[in-house]
C-alpha positions in Angstrom: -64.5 54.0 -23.2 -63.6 50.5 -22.0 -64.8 49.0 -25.5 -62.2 51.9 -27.3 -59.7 50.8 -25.4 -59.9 46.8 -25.9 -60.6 47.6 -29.4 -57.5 49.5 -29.7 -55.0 46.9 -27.4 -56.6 44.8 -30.0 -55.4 46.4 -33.0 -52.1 47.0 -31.4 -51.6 43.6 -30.6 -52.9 42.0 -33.9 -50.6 45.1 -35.5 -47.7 43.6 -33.6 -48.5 39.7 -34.9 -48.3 41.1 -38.3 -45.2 42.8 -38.0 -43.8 40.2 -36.2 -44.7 37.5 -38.8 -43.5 39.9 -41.8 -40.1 39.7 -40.2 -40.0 36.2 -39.3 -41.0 35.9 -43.3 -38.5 38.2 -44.1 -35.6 36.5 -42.5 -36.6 33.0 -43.9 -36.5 34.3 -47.3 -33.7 36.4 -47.5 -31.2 33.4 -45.2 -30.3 31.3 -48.3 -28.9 34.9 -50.1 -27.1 36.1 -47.2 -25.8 32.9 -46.2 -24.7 32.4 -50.3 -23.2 35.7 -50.3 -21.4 34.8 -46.9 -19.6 31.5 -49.1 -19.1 33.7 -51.6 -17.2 36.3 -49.5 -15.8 33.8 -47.5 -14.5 31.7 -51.0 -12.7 34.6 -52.8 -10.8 35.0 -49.0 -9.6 31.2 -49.0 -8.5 31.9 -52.7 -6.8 35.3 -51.9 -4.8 32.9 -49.0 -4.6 29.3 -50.9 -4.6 29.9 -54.6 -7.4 27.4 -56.2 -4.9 25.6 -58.6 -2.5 24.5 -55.6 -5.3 22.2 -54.2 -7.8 19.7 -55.9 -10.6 18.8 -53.5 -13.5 20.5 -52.5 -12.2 23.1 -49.7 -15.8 23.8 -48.6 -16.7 20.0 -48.1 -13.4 19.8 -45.9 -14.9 22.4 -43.4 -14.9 21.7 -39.7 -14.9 23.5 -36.1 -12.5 23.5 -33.1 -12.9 25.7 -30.0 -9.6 26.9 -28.2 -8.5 29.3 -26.4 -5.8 30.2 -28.6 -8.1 31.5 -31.7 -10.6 33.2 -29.1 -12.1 32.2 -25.8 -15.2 29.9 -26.0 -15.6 30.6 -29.2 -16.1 28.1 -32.1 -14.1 28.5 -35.4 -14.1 26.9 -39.0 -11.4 25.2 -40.7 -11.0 24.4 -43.8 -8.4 22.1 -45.4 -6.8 22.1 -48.8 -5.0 19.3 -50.3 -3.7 18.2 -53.6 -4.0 14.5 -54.6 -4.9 13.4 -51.0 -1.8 15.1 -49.3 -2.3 18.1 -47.4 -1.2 21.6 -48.8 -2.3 24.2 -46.4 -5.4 25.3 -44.3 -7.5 28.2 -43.7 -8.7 28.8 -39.7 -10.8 31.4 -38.3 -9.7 33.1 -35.3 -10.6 36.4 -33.3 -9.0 38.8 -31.1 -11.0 40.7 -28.3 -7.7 43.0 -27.6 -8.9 45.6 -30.7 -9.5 49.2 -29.7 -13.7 48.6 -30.5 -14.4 45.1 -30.0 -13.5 42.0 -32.0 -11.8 41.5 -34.9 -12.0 38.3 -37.1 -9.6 36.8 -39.0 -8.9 34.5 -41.6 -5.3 32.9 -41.3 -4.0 30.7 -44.4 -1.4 28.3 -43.3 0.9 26.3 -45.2 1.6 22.4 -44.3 5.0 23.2 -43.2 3.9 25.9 -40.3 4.2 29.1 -42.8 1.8 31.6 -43.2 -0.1 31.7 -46.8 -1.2 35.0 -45.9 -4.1 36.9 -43.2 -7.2 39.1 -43.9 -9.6 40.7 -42.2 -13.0 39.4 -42.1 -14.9 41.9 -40.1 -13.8 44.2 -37.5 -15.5 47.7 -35.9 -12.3 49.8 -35.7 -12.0 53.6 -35.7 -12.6 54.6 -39.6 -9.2 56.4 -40.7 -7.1 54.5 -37.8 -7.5 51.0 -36.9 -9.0 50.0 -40.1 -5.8 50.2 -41.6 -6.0 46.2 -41.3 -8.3 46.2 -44.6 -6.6 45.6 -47.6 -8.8 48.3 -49.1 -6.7 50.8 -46.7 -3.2 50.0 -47.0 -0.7 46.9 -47.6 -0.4 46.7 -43.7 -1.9 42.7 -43.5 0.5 41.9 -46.3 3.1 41.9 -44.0 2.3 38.7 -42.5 3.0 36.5 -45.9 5.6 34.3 -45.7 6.2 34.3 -42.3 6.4 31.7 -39.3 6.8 31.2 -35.5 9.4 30.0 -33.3 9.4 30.1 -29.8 12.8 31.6 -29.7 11.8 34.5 -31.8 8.6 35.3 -30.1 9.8 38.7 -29.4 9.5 39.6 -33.2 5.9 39.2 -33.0 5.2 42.8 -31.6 5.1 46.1 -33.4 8.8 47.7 -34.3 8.3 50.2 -31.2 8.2 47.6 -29.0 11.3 45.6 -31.0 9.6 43.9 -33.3 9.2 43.1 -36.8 5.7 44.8 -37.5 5.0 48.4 -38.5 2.6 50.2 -36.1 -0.4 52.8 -37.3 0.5 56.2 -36.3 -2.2 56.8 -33.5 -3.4 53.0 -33.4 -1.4 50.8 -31.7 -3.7 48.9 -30.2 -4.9 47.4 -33.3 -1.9 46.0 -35.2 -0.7 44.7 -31.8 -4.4 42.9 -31.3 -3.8 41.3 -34.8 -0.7 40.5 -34.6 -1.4 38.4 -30.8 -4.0 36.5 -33.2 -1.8 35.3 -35.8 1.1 34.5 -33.8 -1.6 32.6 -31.3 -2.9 31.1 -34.6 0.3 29.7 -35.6 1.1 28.1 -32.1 -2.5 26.4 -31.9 -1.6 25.2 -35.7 1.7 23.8 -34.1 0.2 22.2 -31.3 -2.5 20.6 -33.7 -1.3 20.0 -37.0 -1.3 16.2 -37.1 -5.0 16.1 -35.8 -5.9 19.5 -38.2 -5.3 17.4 -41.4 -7.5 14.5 -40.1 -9.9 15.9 -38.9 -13.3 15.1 -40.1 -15.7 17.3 -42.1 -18.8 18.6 -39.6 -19.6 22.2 -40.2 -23.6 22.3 -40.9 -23.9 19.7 -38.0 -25.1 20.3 -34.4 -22.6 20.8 -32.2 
């Protein structure tokens, strides 16, 4: 009886090492794709923000992180800067809110040199289907609200939903969502302040250890 069981914790174990080594496998091989669909995704979203003819270097090469507060607590984001015969045009900044209704929501702000707002979009969120996913460009014209527009301290009051005296629909049922967004690009555009000298110097280093 002994000998069944060893010989069975044996083939459960070695069972186990296979399994385990098919995934490991598995993950190695399919990295590159997912990590080229990821810049692929992540590409169309810079040119939906910062159209491709209004810069001329190579956005992706121009990529590097910054941690603040302001664009998420502890959390690193990328940065990528456009420019147009050596003179900065606008930049693209991850940030992410923790404030949704079902956990975070990240975002991709575009922002002009002069403090204006290229545009936002959503890169991934976990929102209540129907409701809060109204954020997705795919669900209505909400995000587009945000084009064009910029912060002044004296104004902050506009950055809140209309119910609350603001400038920005809410989603009937889903408050907590458009105001979570709208606390992220308004804190995006005050980091942007508080940075934008260092932002367009700022050396490339995504891909390196941090």
């Amino acid at each position: 009886m002994i000998s069944t069981i060893s010989r069975n914790a044996f083939l459960l174990a070695a069972f186990a090492i296979i399994c385990t080594g098919a995934v490991a496998i598995v993950n190695v091989l399919t990295k590159p794709v997912i990590e080229l669909q990821e810049q692929k995704a992540l590409l169309k979203t810079l040119n939906q923000l910062i159209p491709a003819e209004s810069y001329d270097n190579d956005i992706f090469a121009s990529c590097f992180t910054v941690k603040d507060d302001l664009l998420g607590k502890g959390q690193s984001q990328q940065v990528f800067i456009a420019k147009k015969e050596h003179l900065p045009v606008a930049l693209m900044l991850e940030t992410s809110s923790f404030r949704g209704y079902a956990g975070e929501i990240k975002l991709a702000i575009g922002i002009y040199e002069n403090g204006q707002l290229a545009g936002v979009r959503v890169i991934r969120h976990t929102e209540t289907p129907g409701l809060g996913d109204k954020i997705q460009t795919n669900k209505s014209d909400w995000i587009f609200s945000f084009n064009d527009k910029s912060y002044q301290q004296s104004q902050d009051h506009r950055w809140e939903v209309n119910k609350n005296g603001g400038d920005f629909d809410a989603f009937t049922g889903a408050t907590i969502t458009p105001r979570a967004v709208i606390f992220a690009v308004k804190n995006a555009l005050i980091y942007f302040e508080n940075n934008k000298y260092n932002l367009f110097k700022q050396q490339a280093n995504c891909g390196e250890d941090q």
